[in-house]
C-alpha positions as CSV (number, residue, x, y, z in Angstrom):
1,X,-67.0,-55.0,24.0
2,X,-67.0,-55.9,27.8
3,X,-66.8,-53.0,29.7
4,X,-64.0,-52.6,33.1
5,X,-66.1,-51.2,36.1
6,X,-63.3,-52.0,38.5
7,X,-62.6,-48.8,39.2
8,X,-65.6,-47.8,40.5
9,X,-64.1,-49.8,43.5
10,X,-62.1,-47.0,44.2
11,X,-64.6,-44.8,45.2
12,X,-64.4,-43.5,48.4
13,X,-68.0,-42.6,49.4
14,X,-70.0,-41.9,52.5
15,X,-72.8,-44.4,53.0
16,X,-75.0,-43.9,56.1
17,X,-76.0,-47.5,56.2
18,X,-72.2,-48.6,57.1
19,X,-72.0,-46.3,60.2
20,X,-73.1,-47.6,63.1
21,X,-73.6,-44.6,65.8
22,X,-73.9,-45.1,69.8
23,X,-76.7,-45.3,71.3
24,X,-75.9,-41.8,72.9
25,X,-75.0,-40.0,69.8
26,X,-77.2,-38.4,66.9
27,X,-76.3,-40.5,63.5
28,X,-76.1,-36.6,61.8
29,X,-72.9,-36.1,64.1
30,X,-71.4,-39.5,63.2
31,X,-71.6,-38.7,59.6
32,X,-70.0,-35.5,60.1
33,X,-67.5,-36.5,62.0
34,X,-66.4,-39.5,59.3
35,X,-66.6,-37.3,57.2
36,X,-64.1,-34.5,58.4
37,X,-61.6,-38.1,59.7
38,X,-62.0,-38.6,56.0
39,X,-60.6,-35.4,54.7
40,X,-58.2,-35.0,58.0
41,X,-56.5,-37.8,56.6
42,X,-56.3,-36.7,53.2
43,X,-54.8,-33.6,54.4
44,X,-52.0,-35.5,56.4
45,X,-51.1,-37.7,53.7
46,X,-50.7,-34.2,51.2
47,X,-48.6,-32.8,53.6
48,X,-45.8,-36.0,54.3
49,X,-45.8,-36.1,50.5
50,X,-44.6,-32.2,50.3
51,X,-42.3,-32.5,53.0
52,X,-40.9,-35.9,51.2
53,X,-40.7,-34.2,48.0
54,X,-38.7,-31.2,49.5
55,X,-36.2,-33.4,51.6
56,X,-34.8,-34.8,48.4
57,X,-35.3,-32.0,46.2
58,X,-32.7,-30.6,49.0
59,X,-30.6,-33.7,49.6
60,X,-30.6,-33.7,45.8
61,X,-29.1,-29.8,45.7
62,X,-26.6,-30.6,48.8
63,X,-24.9,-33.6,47.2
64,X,-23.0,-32.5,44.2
65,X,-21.8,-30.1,46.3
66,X,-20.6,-32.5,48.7
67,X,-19.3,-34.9,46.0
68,X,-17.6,-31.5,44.4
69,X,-15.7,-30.9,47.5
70,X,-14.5,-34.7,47.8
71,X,-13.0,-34.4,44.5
72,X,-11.0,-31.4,45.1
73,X,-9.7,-32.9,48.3
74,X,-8.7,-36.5,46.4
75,X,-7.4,-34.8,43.2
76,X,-5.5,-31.7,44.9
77,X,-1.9,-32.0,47.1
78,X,-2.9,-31.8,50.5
79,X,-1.7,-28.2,51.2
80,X,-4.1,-27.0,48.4
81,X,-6.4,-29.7,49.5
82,X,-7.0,-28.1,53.0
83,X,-6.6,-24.5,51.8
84,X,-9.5,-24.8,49.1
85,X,-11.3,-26.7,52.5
86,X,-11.0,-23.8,54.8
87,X,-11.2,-20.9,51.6
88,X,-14.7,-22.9,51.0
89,X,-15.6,-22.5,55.0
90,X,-14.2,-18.8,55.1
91,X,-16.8,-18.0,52.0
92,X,-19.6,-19.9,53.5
93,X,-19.4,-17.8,57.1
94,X,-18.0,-14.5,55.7
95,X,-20.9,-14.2,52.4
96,X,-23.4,-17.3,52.1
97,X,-25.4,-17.0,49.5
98,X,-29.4,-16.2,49.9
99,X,-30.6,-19.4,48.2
100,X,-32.9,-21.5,50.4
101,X,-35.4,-24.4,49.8
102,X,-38.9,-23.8,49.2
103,X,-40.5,-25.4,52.3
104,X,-42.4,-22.5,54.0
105,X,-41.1,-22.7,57.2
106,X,-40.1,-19.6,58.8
107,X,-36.9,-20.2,59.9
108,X,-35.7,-21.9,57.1
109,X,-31.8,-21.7,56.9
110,X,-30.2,-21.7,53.3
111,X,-28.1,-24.6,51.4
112,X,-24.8,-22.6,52.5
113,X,-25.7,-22.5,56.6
114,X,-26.6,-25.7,56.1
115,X,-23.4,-27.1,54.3
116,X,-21.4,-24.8,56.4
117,X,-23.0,-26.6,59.7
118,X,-22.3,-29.7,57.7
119,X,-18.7,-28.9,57.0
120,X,-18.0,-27.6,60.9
121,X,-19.2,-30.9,61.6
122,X,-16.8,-32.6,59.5
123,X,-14.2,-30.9,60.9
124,X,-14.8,-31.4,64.7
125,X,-15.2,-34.7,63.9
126,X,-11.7,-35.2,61.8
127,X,-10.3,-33.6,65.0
128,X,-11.4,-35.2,67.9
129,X,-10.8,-38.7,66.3
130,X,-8.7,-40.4,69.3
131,X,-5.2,-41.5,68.2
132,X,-1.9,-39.6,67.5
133,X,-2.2,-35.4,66.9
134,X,-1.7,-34.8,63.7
135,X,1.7,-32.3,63.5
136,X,3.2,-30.1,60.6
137,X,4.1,-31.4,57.5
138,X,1.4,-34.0,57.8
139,X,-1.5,-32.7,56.1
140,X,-2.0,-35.5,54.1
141,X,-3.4,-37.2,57.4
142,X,-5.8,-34.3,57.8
143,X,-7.0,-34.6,54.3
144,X,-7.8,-38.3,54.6
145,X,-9.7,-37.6,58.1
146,X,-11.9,-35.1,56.3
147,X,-12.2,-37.5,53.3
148,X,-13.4,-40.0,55.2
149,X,-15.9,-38.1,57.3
150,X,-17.5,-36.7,54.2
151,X,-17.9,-39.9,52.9
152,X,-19.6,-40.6,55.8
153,X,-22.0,-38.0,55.7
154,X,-22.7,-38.2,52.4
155,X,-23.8,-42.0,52.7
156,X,-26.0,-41.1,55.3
157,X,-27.4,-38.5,53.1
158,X,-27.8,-41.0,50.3
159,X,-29.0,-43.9,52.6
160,X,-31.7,-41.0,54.1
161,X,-32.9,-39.8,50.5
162,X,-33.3,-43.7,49.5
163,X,-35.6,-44.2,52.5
164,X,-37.5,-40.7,51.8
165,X,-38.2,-41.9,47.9
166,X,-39.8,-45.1,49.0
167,X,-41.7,-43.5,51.5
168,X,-42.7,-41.1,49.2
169,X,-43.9,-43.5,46.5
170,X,-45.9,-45.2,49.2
171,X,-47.8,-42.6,50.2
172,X,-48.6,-41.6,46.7
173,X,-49.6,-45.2,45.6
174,X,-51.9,-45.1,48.9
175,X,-53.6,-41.2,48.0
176,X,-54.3,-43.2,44.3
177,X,-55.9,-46.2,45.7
178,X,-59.5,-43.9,46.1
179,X,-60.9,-42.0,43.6
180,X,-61.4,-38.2,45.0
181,X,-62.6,-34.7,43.7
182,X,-58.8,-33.6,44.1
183,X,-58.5,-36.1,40.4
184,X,-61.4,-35.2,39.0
185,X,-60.5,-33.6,35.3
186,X,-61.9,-32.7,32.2
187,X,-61.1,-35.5,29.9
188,X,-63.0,-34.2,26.3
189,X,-61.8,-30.4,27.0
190,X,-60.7,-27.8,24.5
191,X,-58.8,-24.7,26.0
192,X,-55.6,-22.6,25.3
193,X,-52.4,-24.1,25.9
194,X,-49.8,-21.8,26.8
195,X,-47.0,-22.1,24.7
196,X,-43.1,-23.4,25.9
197,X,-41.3,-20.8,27.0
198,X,-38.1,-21.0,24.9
199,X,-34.9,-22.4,26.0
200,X,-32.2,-19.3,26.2
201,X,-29.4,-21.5,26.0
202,X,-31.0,-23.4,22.8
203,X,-31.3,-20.4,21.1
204,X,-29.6,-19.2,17.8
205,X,-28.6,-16.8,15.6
206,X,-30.9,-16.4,12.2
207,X,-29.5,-16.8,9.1
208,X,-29.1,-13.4,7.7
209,X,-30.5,-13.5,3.8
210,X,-28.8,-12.4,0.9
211,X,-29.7,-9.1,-1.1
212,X,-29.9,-11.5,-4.6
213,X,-32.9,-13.7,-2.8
214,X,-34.8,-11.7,-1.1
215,X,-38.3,-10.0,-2.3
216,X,-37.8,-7.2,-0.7
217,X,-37.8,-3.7,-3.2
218,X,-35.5,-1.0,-2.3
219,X,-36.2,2.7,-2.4
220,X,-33.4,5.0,-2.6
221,X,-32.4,6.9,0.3
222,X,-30.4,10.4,0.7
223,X,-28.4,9.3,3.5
224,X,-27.7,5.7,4.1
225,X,-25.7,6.3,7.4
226,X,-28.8,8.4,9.5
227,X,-31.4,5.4,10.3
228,X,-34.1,8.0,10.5
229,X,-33.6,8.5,6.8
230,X,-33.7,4.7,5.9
231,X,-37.7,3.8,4.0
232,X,-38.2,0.5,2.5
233,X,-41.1,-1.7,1.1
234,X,-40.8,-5.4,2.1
235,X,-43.0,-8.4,0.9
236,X,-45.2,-9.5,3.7
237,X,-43.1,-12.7,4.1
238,X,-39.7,-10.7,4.4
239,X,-37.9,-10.7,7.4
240,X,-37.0,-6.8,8.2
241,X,-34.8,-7.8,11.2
242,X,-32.2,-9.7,9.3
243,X,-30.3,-6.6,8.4
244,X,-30.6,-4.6,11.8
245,X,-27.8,-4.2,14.6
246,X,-28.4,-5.6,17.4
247,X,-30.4,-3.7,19.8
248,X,-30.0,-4.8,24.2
249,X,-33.2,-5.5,25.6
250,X,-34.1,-3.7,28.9
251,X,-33.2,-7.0,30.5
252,X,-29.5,-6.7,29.2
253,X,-29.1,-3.2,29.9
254,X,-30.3,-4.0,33.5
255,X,-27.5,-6.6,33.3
256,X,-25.0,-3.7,33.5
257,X,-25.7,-2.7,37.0
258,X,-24.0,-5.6,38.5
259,X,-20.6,-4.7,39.8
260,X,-17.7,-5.6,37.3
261,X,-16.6,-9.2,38.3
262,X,-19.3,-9.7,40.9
263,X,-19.7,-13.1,39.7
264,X,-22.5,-13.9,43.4
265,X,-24.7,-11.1,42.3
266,X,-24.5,-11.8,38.6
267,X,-25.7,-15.3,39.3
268,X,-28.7,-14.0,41.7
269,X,-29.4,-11.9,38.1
270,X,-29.1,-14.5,35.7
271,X,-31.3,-16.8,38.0
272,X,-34.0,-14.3,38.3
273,X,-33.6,-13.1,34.0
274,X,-32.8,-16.3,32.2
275,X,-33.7,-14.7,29.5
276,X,-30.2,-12.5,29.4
277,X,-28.6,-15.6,28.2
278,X,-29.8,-15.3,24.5
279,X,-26.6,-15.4,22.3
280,X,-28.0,-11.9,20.9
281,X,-26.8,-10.2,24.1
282,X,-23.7,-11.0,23.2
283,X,-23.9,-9.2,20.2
284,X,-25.7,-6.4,21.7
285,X,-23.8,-5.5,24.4
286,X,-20.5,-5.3,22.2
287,X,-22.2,-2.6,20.6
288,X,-23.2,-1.2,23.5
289,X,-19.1,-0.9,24.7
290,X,-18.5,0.6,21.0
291,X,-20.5,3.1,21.7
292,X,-19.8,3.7,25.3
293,X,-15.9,4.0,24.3
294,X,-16.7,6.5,21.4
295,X,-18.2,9.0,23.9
296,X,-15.6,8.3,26.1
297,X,-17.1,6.3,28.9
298,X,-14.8,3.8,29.7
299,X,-16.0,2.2,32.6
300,X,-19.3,1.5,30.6
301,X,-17.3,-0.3,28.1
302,X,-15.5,-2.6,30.2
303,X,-18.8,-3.6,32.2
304,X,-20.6,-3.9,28.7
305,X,-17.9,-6.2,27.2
306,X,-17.1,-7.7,30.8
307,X,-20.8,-8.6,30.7
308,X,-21.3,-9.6,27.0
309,X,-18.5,-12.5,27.3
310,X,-19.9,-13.6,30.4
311,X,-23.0,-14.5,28.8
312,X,-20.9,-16.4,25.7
313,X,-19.0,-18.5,28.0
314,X,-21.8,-19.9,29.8
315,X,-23.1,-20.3,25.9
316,X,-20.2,-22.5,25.6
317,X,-20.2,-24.7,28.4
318,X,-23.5,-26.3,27.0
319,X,-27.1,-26.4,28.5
320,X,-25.9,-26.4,32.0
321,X,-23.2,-24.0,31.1
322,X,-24.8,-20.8,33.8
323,X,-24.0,-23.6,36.7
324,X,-20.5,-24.9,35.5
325,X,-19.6,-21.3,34.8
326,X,-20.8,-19.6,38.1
327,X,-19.3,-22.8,39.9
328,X,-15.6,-22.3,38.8
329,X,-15.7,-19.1,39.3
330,X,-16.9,-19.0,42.8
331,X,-15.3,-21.5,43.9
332,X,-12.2,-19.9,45.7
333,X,-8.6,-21.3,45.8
334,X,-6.4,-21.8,43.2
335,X,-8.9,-23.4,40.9
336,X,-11.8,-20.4,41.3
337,X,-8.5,-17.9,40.4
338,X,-7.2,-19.5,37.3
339,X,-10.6,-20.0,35.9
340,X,-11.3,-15.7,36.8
341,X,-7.9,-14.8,35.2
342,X,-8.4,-16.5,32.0
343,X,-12.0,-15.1,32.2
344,X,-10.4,-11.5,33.0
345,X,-7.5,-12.1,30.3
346,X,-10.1,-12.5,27.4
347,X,-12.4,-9.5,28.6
348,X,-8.9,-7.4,28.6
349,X,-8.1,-8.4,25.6
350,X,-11.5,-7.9,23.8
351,X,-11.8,-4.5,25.5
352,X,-7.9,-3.5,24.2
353,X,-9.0,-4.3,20.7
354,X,-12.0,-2.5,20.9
355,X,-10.2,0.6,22.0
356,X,-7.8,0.7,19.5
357,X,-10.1,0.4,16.8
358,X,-12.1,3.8,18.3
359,X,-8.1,5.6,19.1
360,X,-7.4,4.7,14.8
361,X,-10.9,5.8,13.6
362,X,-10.4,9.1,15.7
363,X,-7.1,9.3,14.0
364,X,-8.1,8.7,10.8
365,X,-10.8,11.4,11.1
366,X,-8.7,13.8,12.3
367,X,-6.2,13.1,9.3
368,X,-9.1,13.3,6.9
369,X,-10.3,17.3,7.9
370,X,-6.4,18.2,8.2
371,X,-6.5,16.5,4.8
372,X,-9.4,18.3,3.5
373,X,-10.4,21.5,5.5
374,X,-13.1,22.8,3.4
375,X,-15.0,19.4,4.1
376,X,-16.7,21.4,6.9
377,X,-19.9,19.3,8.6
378,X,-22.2,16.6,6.6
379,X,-24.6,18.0,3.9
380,X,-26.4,16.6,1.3
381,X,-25.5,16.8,-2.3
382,X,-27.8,15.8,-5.2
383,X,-26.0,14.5,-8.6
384,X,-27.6,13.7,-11.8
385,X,-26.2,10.3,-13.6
386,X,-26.1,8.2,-16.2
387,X,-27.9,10.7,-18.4
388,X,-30.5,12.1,-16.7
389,X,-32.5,14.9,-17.1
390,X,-33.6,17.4,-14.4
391,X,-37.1,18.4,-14.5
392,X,-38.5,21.1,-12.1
393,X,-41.5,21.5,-11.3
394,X,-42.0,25.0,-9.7
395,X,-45.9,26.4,-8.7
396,X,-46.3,29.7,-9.1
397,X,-49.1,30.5,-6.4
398,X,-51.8,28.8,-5.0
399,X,-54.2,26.8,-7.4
400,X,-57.7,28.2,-8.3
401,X,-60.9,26.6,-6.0
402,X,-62.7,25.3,-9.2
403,X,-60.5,23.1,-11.5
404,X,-61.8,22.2,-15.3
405,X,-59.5,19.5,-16.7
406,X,-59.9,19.1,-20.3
407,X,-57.7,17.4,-22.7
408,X,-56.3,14.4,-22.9
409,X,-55.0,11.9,-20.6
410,X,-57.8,13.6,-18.0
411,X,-60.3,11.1,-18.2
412,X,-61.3,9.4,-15.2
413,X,-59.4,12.3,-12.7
414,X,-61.7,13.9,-10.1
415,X,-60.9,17.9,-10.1
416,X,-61.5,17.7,-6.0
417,X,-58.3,15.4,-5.7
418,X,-56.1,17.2,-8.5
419,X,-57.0,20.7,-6.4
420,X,-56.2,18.9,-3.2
421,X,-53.0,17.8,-4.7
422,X,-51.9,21.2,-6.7
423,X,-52.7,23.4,-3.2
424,X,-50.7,20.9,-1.3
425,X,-47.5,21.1,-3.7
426,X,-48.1,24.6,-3.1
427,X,-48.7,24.9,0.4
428,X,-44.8,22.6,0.6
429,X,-43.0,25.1,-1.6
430,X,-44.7,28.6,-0.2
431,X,-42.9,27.2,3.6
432,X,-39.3,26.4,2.3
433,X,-37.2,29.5,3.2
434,X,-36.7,32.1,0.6
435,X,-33.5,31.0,-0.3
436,X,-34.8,27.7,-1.3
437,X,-37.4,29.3,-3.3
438,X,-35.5,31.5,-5.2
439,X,-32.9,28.5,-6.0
440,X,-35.8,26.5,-7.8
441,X,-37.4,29.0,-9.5
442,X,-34.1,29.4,-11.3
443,X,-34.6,25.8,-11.9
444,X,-30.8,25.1,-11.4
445,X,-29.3,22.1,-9.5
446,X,-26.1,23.8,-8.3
447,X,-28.3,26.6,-6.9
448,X,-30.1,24.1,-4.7
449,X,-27.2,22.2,-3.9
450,X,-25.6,25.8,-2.8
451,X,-28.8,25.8,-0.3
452,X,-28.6,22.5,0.9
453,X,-25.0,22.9,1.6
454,X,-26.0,25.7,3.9
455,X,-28.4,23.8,5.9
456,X,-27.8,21.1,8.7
457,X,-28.1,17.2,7.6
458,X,-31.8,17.0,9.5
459,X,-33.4,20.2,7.8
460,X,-31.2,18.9,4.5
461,X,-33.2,15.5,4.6
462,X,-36.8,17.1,5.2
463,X,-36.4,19.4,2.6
464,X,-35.9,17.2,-0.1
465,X,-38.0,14.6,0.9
466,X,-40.7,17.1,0.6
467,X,-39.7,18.3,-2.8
468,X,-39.7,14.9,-3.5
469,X,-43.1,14.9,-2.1
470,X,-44.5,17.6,-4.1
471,X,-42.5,16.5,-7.3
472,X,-41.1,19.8,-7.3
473,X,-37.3,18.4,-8.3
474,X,-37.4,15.3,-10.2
475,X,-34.9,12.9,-12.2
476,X,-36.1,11.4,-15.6
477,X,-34.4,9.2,-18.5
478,X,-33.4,6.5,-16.2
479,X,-31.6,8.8,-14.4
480,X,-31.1,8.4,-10.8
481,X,-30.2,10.7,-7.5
482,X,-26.5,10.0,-5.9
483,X,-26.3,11.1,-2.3
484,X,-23.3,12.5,-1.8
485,X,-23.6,13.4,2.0
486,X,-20.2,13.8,3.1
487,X,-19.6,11.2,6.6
488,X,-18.2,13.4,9.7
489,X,-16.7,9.9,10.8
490,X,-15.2,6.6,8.8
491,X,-14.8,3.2,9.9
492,X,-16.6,0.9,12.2
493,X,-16.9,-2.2,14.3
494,X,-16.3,-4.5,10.8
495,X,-14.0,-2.9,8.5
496,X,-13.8,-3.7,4.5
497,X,-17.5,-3.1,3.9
498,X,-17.3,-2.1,-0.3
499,X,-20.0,0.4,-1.3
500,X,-23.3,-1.4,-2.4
501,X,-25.2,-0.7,-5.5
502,X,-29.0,-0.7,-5.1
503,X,-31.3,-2.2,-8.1
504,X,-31.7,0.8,-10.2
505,X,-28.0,1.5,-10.7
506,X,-27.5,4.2,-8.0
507,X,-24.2,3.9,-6.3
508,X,-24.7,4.9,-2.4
509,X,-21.4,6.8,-1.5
């Protein structure tokens, strides 16, 4: 196979033999000084190709602006025409935005100085234009004035980014014409790639699974409703977040600061976190109002749910849904105002229904203790079903040091880990409290209950899990434990939810 050495040609290399020095000057200093020409010009030709690149990266930013504000002036009346015109100046002098190029200079000015210089432009120009003053009732010739300067300009702009594109593809086909260290790269290279950051607005919801398929095993609990209480064994391939609320990242909750309706600084934040815009802040700051309303922190709510929509409309709108969002909303005149009171009349309406659902569940919790006074607090109740028979397991002191096991059934134990085990059981019942203690060794389940029923829900909880522990109260016969911890509240953000039944028969009340 014939092989291309053609591009060995563009090798740009320093040969002595083609400099030829004067007669008055050392050849060392003519080397070095092609040498530094050489780079000088490479230099040069790096920095017109930045400044080209950034000229219409920023022509590119300032034009759908311009073409934005051409539309509203050919699709609006002229009154609204000229008032969204001078609304848009107003905002651009009164509270420009902080958003500037990327060129380095120091004086840089941002896009809205420069579109405001651009639109004060416009307007001297619209009104020096020699011919007859333009008088009242004739703002239609004072739209089509400024129309027709901003298509001006924004030709110019377009004729100036042209030019700057084929500049800049000449000077990059002219920096590839010589081979240089600055293209040197590993071609036969292994390394770590890092992977793509994922796209917040491509983002979606997982699938949550279905008790009847998953692998995952169940063990009873004593208290459904306290998540500290909550113990279960998954298969390794089991997804254990499927089932969980929602929980705001630090991100979101930072996204609570910004003022309520501040839609300029909320932009800034969105900019800076893209990553507020996954559809499970949504979800999480919903949850967050909830909660806020139910301790009575109103104004927490609304930012949470004021927030948690914002992030779902711009979900809507599509990938470029934060810029078509932010735009109508910050736009000013009529348009910017009906697109913030539909905005405002969903978060109202999402925040009323909230609240009303907290006001009935306070009112249906107060009905249920006038209803039943002697429900007093929560407490845990342990019931024997479906036939079971209650076997205690009561020590009666400490075990001896030296354990002999004889009989059957005893074969392969070690009598180290059966006196590590029988001092342990011990060493859980000696530190329950002496009412406790007493209750067990009468060996009756209403006597314990009586006990538990005295104790908070935490101390409740620990105390049986360590009889459980110890095997000092067990259930046998197929029997199973029903926790009947009474609720000091009802209802929830999703109403209808029907008691579950876990795989052993034990209903969770």
């Amino acid at each position: 196979m014939p092989l291309n050495y053609s591009k060995w040609d563009q090798l740009e290399l320093s040969d002595d033999s083609d400099i030829e020095e004067h007669p008055n000057i050392d050849k060392k200093s003519m080397i070095r000084w092609k040498q530094q020409d050489i780079h000088q010009k490479r230099a040069d030709r790096q920095v017109r190709i930045s400044k080209l690149k950034t000229e219409v990266a920023l022509n590119g930013t300032l034009r759908p602006r311009i073409m934005s504000l051409l539309t509203s002036l050919t699709d609006l009346p002229p009154v609204q025409a000229l008032s969204t015109f001078s609304n848009l100046v107003q905002q651009l002098r009164t509270s420009p935005s902080p958003d500037k190029p990327n060129t380095g200079a120091p004086n840089q000015p941002t896009y809205d100085v420069m579109l405001l210089h651009l639109l004060e432009q416009v307007t001297k120009e619209a009104t020096d234009i020699k011919g007859p003053k333009i008088g009242e009732g004739e703002e239609d010739k004072m739209v089509a004035r400024l129309e027709e300067r901003l298509r001006h300009h924004n030709g110019l702009l377009d004729a100036r980014t042209k030019e700057c594109e084929a500049e800049l593809e000449k000077e990059e086909k002219e920096s590839k014409m010589k081979i240089t260290s600055e293209g040197i790269h590993d071609g036969f290279d292994s390394g770590y790639v890092n992977p793509a950051t994922p796209n917040p607005m491509e983002e979606t919801k997982k699938p949550l699974k279905s008790k009847a398929s998953s692998s995952s095993s169940a063990i009873e609990v004593l208290n459904p409703q306290a998540s500290t209480s909550q113990i279960s064994t998954t298969s390794p391939d089991s997804d254990a977040e499927d089932d969980e609320l929602p929980v705001a990242t630090p991100v979101a909750l930072a996204f609570l600061s910004v003022p309520y309706l501040d839609f300029d600084k909320a932009f800034e934040f969105v900019q800076r976190n893209p990553t507020v815009m996954f559809e499970s802040t949504t979800d999480a700051l919903l949850l967050e109002a909830f909660n806020a309303e139910i301790a009575g922190d109103k104004k927490k709510a609304r930012i949470c749910v004021e927030k948690g929509l914002l992030v779902q409309f711009c979900r809507k709108l599509g990938k470029d849904g934060v810029r078509l969002f932010f735009q109508r909303m910050r736009q000013g005149g009529p348009g910017g105002q009906k697109a913030i009171s539909i905005f405002l009349k969903d978060v109202t309406e999402t925040y009323d229904r909230m609240a009303a659902r907290v006001i009935a569940m306070n009112a249906e919790t107060a009905q249920r203790k006038l209803d039943h006074p002697d429900e007093g607090e929560e407490q845990i109740q342990l019931v024997a079903e479906g036939g079971a028979s209650i076997s205690f397991n009561v020590p009666s002191g400490p075990p001896p040091e030296t354990i002999q096991l004889e009989g059957e059934g005893t074969e392969g134990m070690d009598p180290v880990d059966v006196q590590k085990y029988l001092m342990r059981q011990w060493n859980i019942f000696d530190g329950f409290e002496e009412r406790m203690k007493s209750a067990l060794r009468k060996e009756s389940l209403e006597e314990v209950n009586k006990v538990l029923g005295k104790m908070g829900l935490e101390e409740a909880e620990k105390v049986v899990g360590l009889m459980n522990e110890a095997n000092i109260l067990s259930f046998q016969d197929g029997g199973a434990i029903r926790d009947e911890t009474k609720p000091k509240q009802e209802g929830g953000l999703f109403a209808g939810d029907e008691p579950e039944e876990d795989s052993d028969g034990a209903e969770l009340d």
